[in-house]
C-alpha positions in Angstrom: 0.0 0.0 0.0 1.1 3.6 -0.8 1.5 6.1 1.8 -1.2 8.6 1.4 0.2 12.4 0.7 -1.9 14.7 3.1 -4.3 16.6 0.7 -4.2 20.3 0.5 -6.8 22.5 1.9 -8.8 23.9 -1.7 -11.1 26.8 -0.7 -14.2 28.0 -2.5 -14.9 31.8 -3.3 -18.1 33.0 -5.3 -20.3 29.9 -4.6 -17.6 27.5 -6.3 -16.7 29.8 -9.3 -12.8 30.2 -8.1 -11.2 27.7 -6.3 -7.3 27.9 -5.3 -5.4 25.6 -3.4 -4.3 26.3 0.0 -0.7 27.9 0.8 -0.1 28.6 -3.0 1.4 31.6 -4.4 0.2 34.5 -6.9 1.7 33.9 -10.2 4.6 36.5 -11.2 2.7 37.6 -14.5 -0.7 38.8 -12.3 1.9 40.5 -9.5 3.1 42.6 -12.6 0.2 43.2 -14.4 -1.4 45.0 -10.9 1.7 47.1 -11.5 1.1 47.8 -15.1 -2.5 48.3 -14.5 -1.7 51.1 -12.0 0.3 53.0 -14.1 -1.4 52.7 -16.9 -4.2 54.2 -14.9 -2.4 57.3 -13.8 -0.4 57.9 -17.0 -4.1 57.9 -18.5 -5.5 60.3 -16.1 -2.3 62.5 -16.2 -2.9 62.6 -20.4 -6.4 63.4 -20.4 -7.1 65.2 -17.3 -8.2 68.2 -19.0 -10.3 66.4 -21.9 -8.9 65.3 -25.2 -7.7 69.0 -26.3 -5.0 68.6 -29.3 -7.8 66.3 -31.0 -8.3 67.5 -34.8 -12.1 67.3 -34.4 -13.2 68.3 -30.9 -10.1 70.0 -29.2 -11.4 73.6 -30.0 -14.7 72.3 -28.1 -13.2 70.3 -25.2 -10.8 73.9 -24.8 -13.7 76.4 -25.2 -15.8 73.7 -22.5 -12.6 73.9 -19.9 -12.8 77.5 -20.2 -16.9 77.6 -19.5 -16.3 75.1 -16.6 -12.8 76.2 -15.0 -11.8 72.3 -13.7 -10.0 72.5 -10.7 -6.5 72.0 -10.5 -6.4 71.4 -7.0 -9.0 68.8 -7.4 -7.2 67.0 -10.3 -4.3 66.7 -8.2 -6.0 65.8 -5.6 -7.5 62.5 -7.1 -4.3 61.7 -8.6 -2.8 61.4 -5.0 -5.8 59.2 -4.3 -5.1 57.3 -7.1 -1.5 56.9 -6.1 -2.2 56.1 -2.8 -4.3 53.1 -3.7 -1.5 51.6 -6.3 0.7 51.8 -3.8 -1.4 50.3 -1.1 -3.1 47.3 -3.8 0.6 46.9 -5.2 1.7 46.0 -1.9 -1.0 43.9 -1.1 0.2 42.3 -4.2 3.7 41.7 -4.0 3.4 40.3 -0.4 4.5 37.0 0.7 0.9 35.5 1.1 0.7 33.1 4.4 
């Protein structure tokens, strides 16, 4: 008779729709794409946080609409801190050693 190896602990998440085995580890490509996600997220909202205004077609209207609305700065900055914060804080959640 074979010795039995002791069966690792699988747990369920969202009623049975992801399953993962105990004690395992996040696999390298997911830890990097958080990190690409992230930054991809601020460049993004660094780019277009005043609208799309060197388009060809609808820059003069996204320009002539800043100017009707006066955005924030302050408030802009503000939620890119935010943002920046919360890559920070989900990238380390990431990269952890998981127990």
């Amino acid at each position: 008779m074979e010795p039995s190896k002791p069966q690792a602990e699988i747990k369920d998440y969202a009623g049975g729709w992801i399953t993962e085995r105990s004690g395992t580890e996040v696999p390298g490509f997911l830890k990097l794409a958080f990190v690409v996600i992230a930054a991809g997220s601020l460049s993004y909202f660094f780019l277009y946080m005043y609208g799309e205004v060197n388009h060809a077609d609808r820059g003069a209207l996204v320009r002539q609409l800043n100017a009707a609305t006066e955005a924030s700065g302050v408030l802009m900055y503000l939620v890119a801190a935010m943002i920046i914060v919360f890559g920070v804080i989900v990238i380390a959640f990431a990269l952890r050693k998981s127990h």
